[in-house]
C-alpha positions in Angstrom: 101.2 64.2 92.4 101.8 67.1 94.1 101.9 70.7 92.2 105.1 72.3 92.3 106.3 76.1 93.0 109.4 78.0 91.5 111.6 80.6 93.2 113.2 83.8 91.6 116.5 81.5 91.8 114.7 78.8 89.7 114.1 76.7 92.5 111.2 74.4 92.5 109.3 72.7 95.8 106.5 70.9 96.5 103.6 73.5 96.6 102.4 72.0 100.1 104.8 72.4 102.5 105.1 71.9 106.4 104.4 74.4 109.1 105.5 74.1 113.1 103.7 77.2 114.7 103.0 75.7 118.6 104.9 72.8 117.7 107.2 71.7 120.6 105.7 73.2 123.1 104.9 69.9 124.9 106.9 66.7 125.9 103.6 65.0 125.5 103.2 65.6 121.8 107.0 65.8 121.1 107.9 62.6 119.8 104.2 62.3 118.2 105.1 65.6 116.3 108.9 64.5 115.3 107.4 61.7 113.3 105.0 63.7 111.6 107.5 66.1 110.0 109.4 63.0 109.2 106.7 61.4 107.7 105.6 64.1 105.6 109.4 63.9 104.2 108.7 60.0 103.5 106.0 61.5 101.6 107.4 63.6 99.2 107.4 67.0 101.1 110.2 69.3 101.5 109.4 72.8 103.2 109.4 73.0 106.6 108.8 76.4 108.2 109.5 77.6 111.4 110.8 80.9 113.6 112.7 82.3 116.1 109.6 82.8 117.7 107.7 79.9 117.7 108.0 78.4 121.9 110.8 81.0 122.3 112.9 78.6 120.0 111.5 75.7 121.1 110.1 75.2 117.5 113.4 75.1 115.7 114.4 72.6 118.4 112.2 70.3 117.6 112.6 70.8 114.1 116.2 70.0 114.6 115.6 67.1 115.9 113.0 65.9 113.4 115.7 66.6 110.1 118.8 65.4 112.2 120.1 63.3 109.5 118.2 64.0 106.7 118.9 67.8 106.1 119.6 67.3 102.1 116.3 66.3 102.0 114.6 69.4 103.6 114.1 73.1 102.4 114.6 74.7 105.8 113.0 78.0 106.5 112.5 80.5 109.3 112.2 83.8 110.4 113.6 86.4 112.7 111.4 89.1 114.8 111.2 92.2 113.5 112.9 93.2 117.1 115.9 91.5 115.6 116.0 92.9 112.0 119.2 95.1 113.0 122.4 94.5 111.1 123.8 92.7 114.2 120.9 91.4 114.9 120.0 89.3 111.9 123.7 87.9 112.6 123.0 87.0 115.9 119.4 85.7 115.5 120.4 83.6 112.1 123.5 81.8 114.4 121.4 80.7 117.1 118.4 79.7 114.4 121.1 77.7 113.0 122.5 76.3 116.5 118.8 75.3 117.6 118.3 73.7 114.0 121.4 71.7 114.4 122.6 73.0 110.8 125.1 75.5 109.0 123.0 76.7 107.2 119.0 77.9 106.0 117.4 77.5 102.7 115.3 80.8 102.6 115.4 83.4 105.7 112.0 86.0 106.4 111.7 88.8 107.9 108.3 87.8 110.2 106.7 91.1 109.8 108.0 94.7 109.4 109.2 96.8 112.5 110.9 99.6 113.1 114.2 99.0 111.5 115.1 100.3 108.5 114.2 97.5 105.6 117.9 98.5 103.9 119.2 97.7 106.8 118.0 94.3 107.1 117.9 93.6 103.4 121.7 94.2 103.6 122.2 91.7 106.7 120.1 89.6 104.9 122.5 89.6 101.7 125.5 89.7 103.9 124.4 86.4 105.1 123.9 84.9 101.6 127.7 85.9 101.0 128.5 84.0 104.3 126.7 81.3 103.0 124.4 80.9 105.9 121.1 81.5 104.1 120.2 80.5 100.4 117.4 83.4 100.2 115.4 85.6 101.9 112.3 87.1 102.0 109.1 88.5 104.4 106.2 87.8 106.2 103.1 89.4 106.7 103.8 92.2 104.0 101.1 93.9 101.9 100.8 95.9 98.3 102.7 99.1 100.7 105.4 97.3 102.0 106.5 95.7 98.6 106.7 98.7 97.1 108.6 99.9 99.9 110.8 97.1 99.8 111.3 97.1 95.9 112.9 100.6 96.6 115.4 99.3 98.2 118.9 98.6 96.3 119.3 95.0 96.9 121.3 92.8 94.2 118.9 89.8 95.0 115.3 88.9 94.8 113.1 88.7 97.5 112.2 84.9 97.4 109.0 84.5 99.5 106.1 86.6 101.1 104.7 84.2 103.9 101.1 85.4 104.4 97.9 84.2 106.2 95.8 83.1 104.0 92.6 80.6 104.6 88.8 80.5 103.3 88.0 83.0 106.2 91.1 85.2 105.3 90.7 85.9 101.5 91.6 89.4 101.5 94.8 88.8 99.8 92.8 87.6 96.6 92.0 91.4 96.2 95.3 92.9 95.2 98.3 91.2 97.4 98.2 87.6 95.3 98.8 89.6 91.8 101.0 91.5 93.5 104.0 88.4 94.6 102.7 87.2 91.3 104.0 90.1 89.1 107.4 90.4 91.5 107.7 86.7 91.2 107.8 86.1 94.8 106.3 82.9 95.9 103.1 83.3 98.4 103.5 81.0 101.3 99.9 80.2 103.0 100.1 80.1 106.9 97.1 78.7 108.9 95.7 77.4 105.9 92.7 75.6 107.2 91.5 78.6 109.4 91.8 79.2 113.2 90.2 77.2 116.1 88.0 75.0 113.8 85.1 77.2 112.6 86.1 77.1 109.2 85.9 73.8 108.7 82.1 73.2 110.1 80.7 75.6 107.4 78.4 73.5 105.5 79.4 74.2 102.1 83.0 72.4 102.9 80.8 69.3 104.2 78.7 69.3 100.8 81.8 69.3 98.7 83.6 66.7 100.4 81.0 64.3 100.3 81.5 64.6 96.3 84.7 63.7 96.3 87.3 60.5 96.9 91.2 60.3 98.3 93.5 57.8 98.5 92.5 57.3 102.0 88.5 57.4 101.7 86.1 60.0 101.7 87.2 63.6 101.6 86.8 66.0 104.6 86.3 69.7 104.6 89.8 70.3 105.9 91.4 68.3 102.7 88.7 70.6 101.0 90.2 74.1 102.6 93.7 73.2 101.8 93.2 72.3 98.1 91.2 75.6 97.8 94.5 77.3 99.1 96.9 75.3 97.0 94.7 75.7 93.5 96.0 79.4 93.5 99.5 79.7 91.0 102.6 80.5 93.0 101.3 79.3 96.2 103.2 77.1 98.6 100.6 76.4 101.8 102.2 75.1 105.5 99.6 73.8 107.1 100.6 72.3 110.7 100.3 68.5 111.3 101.2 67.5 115.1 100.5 64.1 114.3 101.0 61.0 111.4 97.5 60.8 110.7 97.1 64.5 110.2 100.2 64.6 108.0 98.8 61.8 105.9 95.4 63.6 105.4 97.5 67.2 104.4 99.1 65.2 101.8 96.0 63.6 100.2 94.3 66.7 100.1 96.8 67.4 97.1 94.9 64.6 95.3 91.7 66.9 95.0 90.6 68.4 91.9 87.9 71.0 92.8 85.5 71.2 90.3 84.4 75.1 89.2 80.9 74.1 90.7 82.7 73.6 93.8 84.2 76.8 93.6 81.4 78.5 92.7 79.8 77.2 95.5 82.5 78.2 97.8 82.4 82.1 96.1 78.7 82.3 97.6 78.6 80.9 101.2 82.3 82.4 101.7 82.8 85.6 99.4 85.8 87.2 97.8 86.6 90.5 99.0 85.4 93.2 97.3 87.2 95.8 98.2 90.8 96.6 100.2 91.0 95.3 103.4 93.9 96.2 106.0 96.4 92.3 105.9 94.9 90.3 108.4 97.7 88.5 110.5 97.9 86.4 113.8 
């Protein structure tokens, strides 16, 4: 059974989400990465995350596509570039999210990381939005320890909902003070790139020797089902890793079935350290 996550609203998700970073960007994969998303919604998941961004809205597109008839179903979210965070810009940039998505309307809304605008200003398009009825929440990306206290100095009569980080085996400076910190607000952590970048991660040896102790539905563990339930053991966590295909899907979705013993994170703590110290937020 998958673990489950709960908003300042009261809200509660499947703690293992979807993500769609680079999805859509080829008519190859296209209909290969449609039925993945839909898949992982036959399999109990709800979140699916995407941007304005992502393939210059290609990402949202596809996404579109992929919930077309099953919206109730899905807790929509995506983000607008920091570039777009004015007051007319959020209103722009949320009507064409919601044009490309092929809906009227987005579960939780992010700022993708802070810019230049003011955050009252965008806090108040944000909650202008909520009154329209366009978006349910909102929330940020890529913020650390700073920028929440910035951001809880702003007069806003709602919550922030979500901090969408990176956050991965090689990217554990979070743990250090960031974690507690959506912890004590009650903002949900959203992992992104939960199982590393370009595959290093998951050839460390430490994530072989602990899958090879342990069994899911589907056979024999692998160090990337070992990666993502090292993310989503963390309280208040909601991870997105990125599936472009079924069998990818499938195997995110065991990896919920994984009980890591404290030997196995002990184990992890010495080949792969905790920071030790403040480090500036890694993002990509």
């Amino acid at each position: 059974m998958i673990d489950s996550v709960t908003f300042p609203d009261g809200t509660r998700l499947p703690a293992l989400g979807m993500g769609t970073w680079a999805l859509g960007d080829s008519a190859e994969r296209r209909a290969q990465e449609i039925a993945s998303l839909r898949l992982g919604l036959d399999l109990g998941l709800r979140v699916v995350d995407t941007a304005e961004m992502y393939g210059a809205g290609r990402s949202e597109k596809l996404v579109g596509e992929a919930i077309a008839g099953r919206r109730d179903e899905v807790f929509l979210v995506t983000k607008v570039l920091p570039s777009n965070a004015s007051r007319a810009g959020v209103a722009s940039s949320c009507r064409a999210s919601l044009k490309r998505l092929g809906t009227d309307r987005i579960d939780l809304y992010l700022l993708h990381w802070r810019g230049a605008v003011p955050l009252e200003e965008t806090i108040g398009a944000f909650e202008l939005l909520k009154r329209e009825g366009l978006i349910g929440a909102w929330g940020v990306s890529n913020f650390d320890v700073g920028d929440l206290d910035d951001l809880a100095r702003v007069a806003s009569p709602g919550p922030c909902a979500a901090n969408q980080v990176l956050y991965s085996l090689d990217y554990r400076g979070v743990e250090f003070d960031l974690l507690e910190a959506d912890r004590r607000r009650s903002i949900v952590t959203m992992a992104y790139s939960p199982l590393g970048q370009g595959g290093d991660l998951l050839h460390q040896p430490v994530l072989g020797r602990i899958a090879a102790r342990h069994e899911t539905s589907l056979g024999p563990a692998t160090p990337a089902q070992v990666a993502l339930a090292w993310v989503l053991r963390q309280p208040g966590m909601l991870a997105i890793p990125k599936a472009g295909s079924v069998q990818h899907q499938r195997e995110n979705v065991a990896a919920t079935e994984l009980v890591l013993t404290p030997e196995d994170l002990e184990a992890i703590d010495r080949s792969i350290p905790p920071p030790r110290r403040k480090v500036p937020l890694a993002m990509i």
